[in-house]
C-alpha positions, -999 to +999 in steps of 0.1 A: +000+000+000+029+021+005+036+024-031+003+039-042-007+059-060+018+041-082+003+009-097+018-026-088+010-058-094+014-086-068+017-119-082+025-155-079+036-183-102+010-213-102+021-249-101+051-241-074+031-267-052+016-299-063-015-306-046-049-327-052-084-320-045-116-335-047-131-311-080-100-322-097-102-358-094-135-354-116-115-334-142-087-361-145-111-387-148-123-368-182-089-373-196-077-337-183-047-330-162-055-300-140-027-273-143-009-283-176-005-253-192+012-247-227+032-221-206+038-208-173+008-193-153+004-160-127-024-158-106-030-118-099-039-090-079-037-049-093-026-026-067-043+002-078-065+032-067-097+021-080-095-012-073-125-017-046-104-041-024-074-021-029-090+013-019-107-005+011-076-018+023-058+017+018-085+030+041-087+007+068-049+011+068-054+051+073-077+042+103-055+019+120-083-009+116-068-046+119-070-065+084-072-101+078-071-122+044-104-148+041-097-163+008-083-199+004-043-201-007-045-223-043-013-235-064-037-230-094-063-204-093-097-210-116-112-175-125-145-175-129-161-142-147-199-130-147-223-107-168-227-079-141-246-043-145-226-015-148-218-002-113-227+037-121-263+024-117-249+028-080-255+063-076-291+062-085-302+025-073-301+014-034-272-010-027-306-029-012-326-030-047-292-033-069-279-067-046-312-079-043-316-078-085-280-096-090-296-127-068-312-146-095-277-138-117-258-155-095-254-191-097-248-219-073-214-230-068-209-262-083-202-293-063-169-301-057-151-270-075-129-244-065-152-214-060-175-239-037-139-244-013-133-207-013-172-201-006-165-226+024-129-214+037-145-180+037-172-186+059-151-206+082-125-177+085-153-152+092-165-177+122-130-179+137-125-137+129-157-129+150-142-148+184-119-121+182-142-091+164-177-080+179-178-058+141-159-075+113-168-058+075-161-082+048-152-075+016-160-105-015-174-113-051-211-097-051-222-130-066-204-149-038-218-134-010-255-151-006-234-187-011-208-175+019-239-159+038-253-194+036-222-213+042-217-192+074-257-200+085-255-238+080-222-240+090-209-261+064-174-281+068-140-265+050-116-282+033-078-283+041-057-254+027-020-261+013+005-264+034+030-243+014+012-215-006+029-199-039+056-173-030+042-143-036+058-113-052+053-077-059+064-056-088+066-023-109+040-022-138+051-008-174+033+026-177+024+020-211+007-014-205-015+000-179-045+000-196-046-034-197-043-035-158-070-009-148-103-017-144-110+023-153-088+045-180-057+054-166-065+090-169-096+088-151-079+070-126-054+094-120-083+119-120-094+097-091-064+098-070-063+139-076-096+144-060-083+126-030-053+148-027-074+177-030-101+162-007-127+167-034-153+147-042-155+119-070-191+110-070-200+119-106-160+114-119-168+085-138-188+108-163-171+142-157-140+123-162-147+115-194-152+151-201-116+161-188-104+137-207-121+148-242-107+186-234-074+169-225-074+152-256-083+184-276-054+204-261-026+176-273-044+178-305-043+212-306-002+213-300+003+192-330-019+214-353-021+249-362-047+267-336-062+293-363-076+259-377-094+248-349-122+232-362-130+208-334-154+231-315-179+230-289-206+222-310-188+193-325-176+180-288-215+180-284-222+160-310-193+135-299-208+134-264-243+126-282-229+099-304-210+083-273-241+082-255-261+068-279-227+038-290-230+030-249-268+026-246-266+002-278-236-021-259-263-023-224-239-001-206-241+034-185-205+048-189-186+048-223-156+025-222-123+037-246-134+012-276-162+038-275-142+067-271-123+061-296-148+050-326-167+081-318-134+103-316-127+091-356-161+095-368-167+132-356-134+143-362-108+118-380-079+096-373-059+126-354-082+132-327-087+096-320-053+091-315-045+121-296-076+110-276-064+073-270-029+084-262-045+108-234-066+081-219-034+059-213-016+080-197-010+079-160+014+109-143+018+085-110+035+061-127+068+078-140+100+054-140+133+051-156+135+033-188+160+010-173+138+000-142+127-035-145+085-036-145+060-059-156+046-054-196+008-063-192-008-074-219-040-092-233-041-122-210-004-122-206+022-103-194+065-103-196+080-103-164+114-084-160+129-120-160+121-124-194+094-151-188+061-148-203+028-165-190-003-161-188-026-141-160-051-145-139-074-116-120-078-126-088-104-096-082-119-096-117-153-082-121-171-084-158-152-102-187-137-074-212-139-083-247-110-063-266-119-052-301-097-036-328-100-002-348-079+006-374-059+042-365-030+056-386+001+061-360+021+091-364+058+082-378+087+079-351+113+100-360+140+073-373+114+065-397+110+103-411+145+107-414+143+070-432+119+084-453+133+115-459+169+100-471+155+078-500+133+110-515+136+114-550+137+151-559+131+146-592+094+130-593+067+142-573+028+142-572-002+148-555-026+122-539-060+120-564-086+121-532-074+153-521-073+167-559-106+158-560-114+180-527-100+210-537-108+211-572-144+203-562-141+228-538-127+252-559-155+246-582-178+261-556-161+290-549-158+300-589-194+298-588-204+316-559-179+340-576-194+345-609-230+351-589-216+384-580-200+395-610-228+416-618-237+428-584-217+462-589-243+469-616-273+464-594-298+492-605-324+504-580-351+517-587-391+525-573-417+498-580-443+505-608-455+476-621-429+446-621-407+432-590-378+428-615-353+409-592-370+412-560-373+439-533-342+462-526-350+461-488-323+486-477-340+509-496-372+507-490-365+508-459-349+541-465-382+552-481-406+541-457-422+572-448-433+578-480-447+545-486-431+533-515-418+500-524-383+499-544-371+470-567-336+457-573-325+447-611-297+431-617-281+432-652-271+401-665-236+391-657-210+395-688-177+373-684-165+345-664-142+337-636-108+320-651-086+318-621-094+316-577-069+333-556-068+315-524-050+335-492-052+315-464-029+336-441-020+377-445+006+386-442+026+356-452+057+347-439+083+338-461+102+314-438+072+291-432+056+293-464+094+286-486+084+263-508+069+286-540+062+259-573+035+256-599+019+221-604+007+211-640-025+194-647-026+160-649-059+157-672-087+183-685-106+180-650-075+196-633-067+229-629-034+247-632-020+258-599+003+276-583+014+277-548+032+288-519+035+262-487+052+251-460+083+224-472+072+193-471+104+176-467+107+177-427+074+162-425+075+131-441+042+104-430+052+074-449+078+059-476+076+087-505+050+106-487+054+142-474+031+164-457+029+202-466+001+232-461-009+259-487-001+294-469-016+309-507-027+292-544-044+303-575-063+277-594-064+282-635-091+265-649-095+253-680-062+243-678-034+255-701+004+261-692+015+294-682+053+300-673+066+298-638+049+326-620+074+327-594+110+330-616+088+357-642+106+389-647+073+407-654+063+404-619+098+416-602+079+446-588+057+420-565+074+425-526+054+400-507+038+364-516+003+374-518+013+406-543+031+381-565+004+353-565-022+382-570-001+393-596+003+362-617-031+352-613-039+387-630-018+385-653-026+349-672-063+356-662-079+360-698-111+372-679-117+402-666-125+393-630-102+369-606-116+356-574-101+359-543-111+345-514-088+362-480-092+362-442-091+401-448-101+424-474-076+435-505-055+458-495-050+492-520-018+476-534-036+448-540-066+465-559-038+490-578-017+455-591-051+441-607-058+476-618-027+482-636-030+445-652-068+459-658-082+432-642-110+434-612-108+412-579-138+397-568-137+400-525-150+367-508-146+363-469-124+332-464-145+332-430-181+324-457-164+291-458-167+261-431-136+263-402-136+223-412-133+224-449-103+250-449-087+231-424-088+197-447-085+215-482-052+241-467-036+202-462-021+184-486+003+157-495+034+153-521+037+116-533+074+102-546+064+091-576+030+081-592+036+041-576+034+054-544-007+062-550-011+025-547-002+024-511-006+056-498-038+053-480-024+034-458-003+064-443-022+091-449-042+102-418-077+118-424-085+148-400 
């Protein structure tokens, strides 16, 4: 108890004594030999905060109240694990009404097996404990208690215990394999053991917890990404909360457990989050240690002791049986596979990935429309209603008007030209040194648009073999295609002093319409307006703020490919967000 809150893990190597009992007999006379294992086996018990007996124990130990151990010693312990409701139905159900609906779950011990011996050595203990007691509390299996209540009432004989029990031992646990220790998340146990530092209550930390642990999440996800794109918002952490709700209801359950977490985490907002989110829930602060001290690496079933032997494990205070499911989730790179990656890159044949051409384009599609909608705006014509509503009521002004009581129409010339080429400005003012990579990309096929670009390098963020990760700082899309000569080595446009003017500049320039989109977090500057003017061009001013948070967030990301091969495998790296 001394070592908490630090997790531990007391354990003991079955088979160390050879022994014979009665419920065995009638397994070796069905052609099994009890205890032959295919490898070593540890029976169990998890030192840890939330661990009932555990956090029992700890108390009675504050209080200076005696302790005694009830439970039969066995070379070979038989778990035994039961269906049982989720214990948050604790804080709204009587302890009275919740044991009293677990009676008809729990069955009789059957004759001659282990759990009917530890049913029996239990009661006996409890009748020699109370010649020494008047008040005794005893702590057991919920399903074992009415069999040791009625052991204890008809006084029913116990068999002998070994004379030699397995040597027990105690040891460090691995703080990466702890989540296959706890019986809660290892964050929301370390929640736990903060509230009782603070003398705070925990009564609704199984819930709130979860909630810490989702803005926990959010903030490590938020260090690894750029905060002006924030697009995981409140109202998006509602609808995660609403869709884990509804997941936990579905599995017969009260609280979410991290299988839920995390399926809900990648469906509302992509493979990032629901690692970040994962990676949060493991980790435990209590539990720091050197890489070279020797601990126990838990895993499912088994664990490898710092001896090097590997066995298999058995829960000696084991409550529901935990079925462990997988989810596919794209790990981030470890850095001796970047620089890996980096060292075989071939500067000499790059591409982009088709999905996100697809977005981009598509989305670029959208914005040449809404675009060419207000071409004609400028020409608007207002005028007072006679006898047609032309293009519908000019409200400002007839509001204006209204003391004189009459009505005024809008009419709206119809638009002459097109929109050839989308300015995209996705940060003013740019800086150079993030944004250093400057290159136009050709169009792969007639659905494709010309573009050029100024990002972030790609090269010191590499994701996969041949695959880079970069982000557009600025872009013009040129569509139809054509090919236009490299916008950022042109002489003509020597007189551009920042990234924006020159991007603005070129897009002017090649533009064989009249107006050029541009979509910026601010509104053009004079320069700005004064390089299209000279070039005799007019910009068309939409907010960059019209657009979803979300979709600039995914379309401003994009990744370089080694070589066209690498399309055939590069889903397989490539995280969606």
């Amino acid at each position: 108890m001394e070592h908490l809150p630090r997790v531990s893990l007391a354990a003991a190597r079955e088979g160390e004594v050879s022994y014979s009992r009665e419920w065995e007999r009638e397994d070796e006379e069905e052609g099994e030999a009890p205890g032959e294992e295919s490898g070593p086996a540890f029976n169990y018990v998890p030192v840890e905060p939330c661990q009932a007996v555990i956090a029992a124990l700890r108390a009675a130990r504050g209080e200076r109240i005696p302790r005694a151990w009830v439970d039969i010693e066995v070379a070979a312990y038989a778990p035994e694990s039961h269906l049982l409701p989720d214990p948050y139905a604790l804080k709204k159900v009587p302890l009275g009404a919740f044991a009293g609906a677990l009676l008809p779950a729990s069955p009789r011990p059957a004759p001659g097996s282990q759990r009917e011996a530890r049913v029996r050595w239990m009661a006996e203990r409890l009748r020699e404990l109370e010649k020494d007691f008047k008040k005794i509390v005893f702590l057991c299996h919920a399903l074992d208690w009415p069999w040791v209540r009625q052991a204890y009432k008809w006084n029913l004989p116990a068999p002998r215990e070994e004379p030699s029990p397995p040597r027990v031992r105690l040891y460090d646990v691995d703080a990466a394999t702890l989540v296959f220790l706890l019986g809660e998340l290892p964050f929301v146990t370390s929640l736990y053991e903060k509230r009782r530092e603070e003398l705070r209550g925990d009564r609704h930390l199984s819930l709130d917890g979860v909630k810490e642990l989702l803005l926990e999440a959010r903030a490590a996800w938020l260090a690894e990404h750029d905060p002006a794109q924030n697009w995981v918002t409140p109202q998006r952490l509602q609808i995660f909360l609403q869709y884990v709700r509804n997941l936990t209801l579905q599995t017969r359950r009260l609280t979410p457990d991290l299988f839920t977490l995390v399926v809900a985490a990648k469906q509302c907002a992509g493979d990032a989050f629901a690692l970040s989110l994962a990676e949060t829930a493991r980790r435990y602060p209590y539990q720091e240690q050197e890489e070279d001290d020797p601990a126990v690496r838990m895993g499912i079933g088994k664990a490898e002791f710092p001896e090097g032997e590997v066995g298999e494990m058995k829960n000696r205070l084991g409550g529901s049986p935990v079925a462990w499911r997988r989810i596919s989730l794209k790990p981030k790179p470890r850095p001796f596979e970047k620089r890996k990656w980096a060292q075989r890159w071939d500067p000499y044949g790059m591409c982009s990935w088709p999905p996100e051409d697809v977005r981009i384009e598509s989305f670029h599609t959208h914005v040449r429309e809404q675009a060419k909608a207000l071409i004609g705006e400028d020409l608007a014509r207002t005028e007072k209603f006679t006898v047609s509503i032309k293009d519908g009521l000019d409200m400002r002004e007839t509001l204006r008007n209204w003391h004189t009581g009459d009505l005024y129409v809008k009419e709206i010339p119809p638009a002459r030209g097109s929109v050839e080429v989308v300015v995209f400005l996705f940060e003013t003012p740019a800086d150079p040194k993030k944004f250093s990579w400057c290159t136009m990309w050709y169009a792969e096929h007639e659905e494709e648009s010309t573009l050029c670009m100024y990002a972030t390098p790609f090269e010191g963020n590499m994701v996969g073999p041949g695959i880079a990760e970069s982000q557009y700082g600025g872009a013009f899309f040129l569509f139809p295609p054509r090919h236009l000569p490299d916008v950022w080595r042109d002489p003509r446009l020597s007189f551009a002093e920042t990234l924006e003017e020159r991007l603005i500049a070129g897009a002017c320039l090649h533009s064989r319409e009249r107006s050029v989109a541009l979509v910026s977090p601010r509104p053009p500057l004079a320069r700005w307006r004064r390089i299209a003017r000279v070039l005799k061009r007019h910009l068309i001013y939409l907010p960059l703020g019209r657009f979803s948070g979300e979709t600039i967030a995914r379309i401003r990301r994009f990744h370089v490919l080694n070589g066209r091969q690498v399309r055939s495998y590069a889903a397989r790296f490539i995280r969606e967000m």
